[in-house]
C-alpha positions in Angstrom: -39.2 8.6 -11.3 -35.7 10.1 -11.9 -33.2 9.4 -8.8 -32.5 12.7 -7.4 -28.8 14.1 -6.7 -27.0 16.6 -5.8 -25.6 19.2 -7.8 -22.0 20.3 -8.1 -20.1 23.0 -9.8 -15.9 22.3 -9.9 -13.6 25.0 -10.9 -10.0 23.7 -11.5 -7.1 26.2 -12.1 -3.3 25.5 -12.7 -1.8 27.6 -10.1 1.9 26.9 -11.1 3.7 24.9 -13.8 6.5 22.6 -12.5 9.0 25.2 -14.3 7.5 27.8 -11.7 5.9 29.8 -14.8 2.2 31.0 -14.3 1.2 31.6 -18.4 -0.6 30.4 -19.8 -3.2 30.3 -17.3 -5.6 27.5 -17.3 -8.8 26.7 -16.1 -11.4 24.5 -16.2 -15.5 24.6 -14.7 -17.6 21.5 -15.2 -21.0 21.1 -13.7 -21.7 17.2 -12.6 -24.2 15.4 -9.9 -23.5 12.9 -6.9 -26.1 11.2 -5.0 -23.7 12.1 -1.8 -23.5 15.1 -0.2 -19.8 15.3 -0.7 -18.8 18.1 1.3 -19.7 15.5 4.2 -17.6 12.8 2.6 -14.8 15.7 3.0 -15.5 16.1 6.4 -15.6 12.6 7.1 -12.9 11.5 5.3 -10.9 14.5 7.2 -12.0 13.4 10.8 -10.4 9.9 10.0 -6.9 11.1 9.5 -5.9 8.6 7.0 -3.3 11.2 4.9 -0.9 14.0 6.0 -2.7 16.7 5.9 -6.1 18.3 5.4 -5.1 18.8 1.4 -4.7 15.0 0.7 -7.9 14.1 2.6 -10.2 16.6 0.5 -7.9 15.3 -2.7 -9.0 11.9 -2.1 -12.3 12.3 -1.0 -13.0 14.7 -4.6 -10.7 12.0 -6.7 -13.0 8.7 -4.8 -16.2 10.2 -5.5 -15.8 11.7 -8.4 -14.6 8.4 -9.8 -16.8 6.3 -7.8 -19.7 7.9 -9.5 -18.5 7.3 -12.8 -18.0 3.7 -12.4 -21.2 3.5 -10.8 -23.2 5.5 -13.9 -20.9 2.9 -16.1 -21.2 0.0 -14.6 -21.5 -2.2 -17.2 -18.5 -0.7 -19.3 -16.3 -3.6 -20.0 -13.4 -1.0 -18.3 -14.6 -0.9 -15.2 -14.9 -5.0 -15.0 -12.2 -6.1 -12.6 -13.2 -2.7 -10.3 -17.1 -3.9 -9.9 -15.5 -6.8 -7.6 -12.9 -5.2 -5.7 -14.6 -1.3 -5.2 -17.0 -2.5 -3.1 -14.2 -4.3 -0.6 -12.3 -1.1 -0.3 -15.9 1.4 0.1 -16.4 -1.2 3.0 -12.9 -0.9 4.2 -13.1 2.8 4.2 -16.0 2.7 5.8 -15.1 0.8 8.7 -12.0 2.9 9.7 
C-alpha cells in the first residue's frame, strides 16, 4: 500500500529585483507532497518565536520541510550522507523548544 500524503501547490513570484526593477516578471508553480500537514508546522514553528518576525518563521518552516522531505525521499543519495546523522539531532532540538 502506497504511503499517503498530503498535497501541495507553491506559487513563487519575484516581487522585486535588488535594482528595484519589476520586469521581467517571474514566476514559478510546482505541485509536490509532504506527509505533514505543513500549514501546522507554520503555526507551530510561529507559536515558538524562534525568528524576528512572522515572515522568517513561515520562511523556515517552508525551506525545513521542503528540504526535509527531500532528504528523506533521498535518503540514500551519497549527498545527503553527513545530514542523515546530524538532521535527526536538530528535528529533536526543534522539537523540544
Amino acid at each position: 500500500m502506497e504511503k499517503r500524503s498530503n498535497k501541495y501547490y507553491l506559487t513563487l513570484s519575484l516581487k522585486e529585483y535588488a535594482n528595484g526593477e519589476n520586469q521581467p516578471a517571474k514566476e514559478l508553480g510546482i505541485e509536490f507532497s509532504n506527509h505533514d500537514e505543513i500549514f501546522d508546522i507554520i503555526e507551530r514553528i510561529k507559536a515558538k518565536n524562534l525568528f524576528d518576525n512572522e515572515s522568517e518563521a513561515i520562511q523556515f518552516a517552508l525551506g525545513l520541510k521542503l528540504f526535509g522531505e527531500m532528504k528523506l525521499k533521498h535518503r540514500k543519495n551519497p549527498l545527503f550522507d553527513e545530514l542523515n546523522e546530524v538532521f535527526p539531532v536538530f528535528m529533536k532540538k526543534l522539537k523540544s523548544l
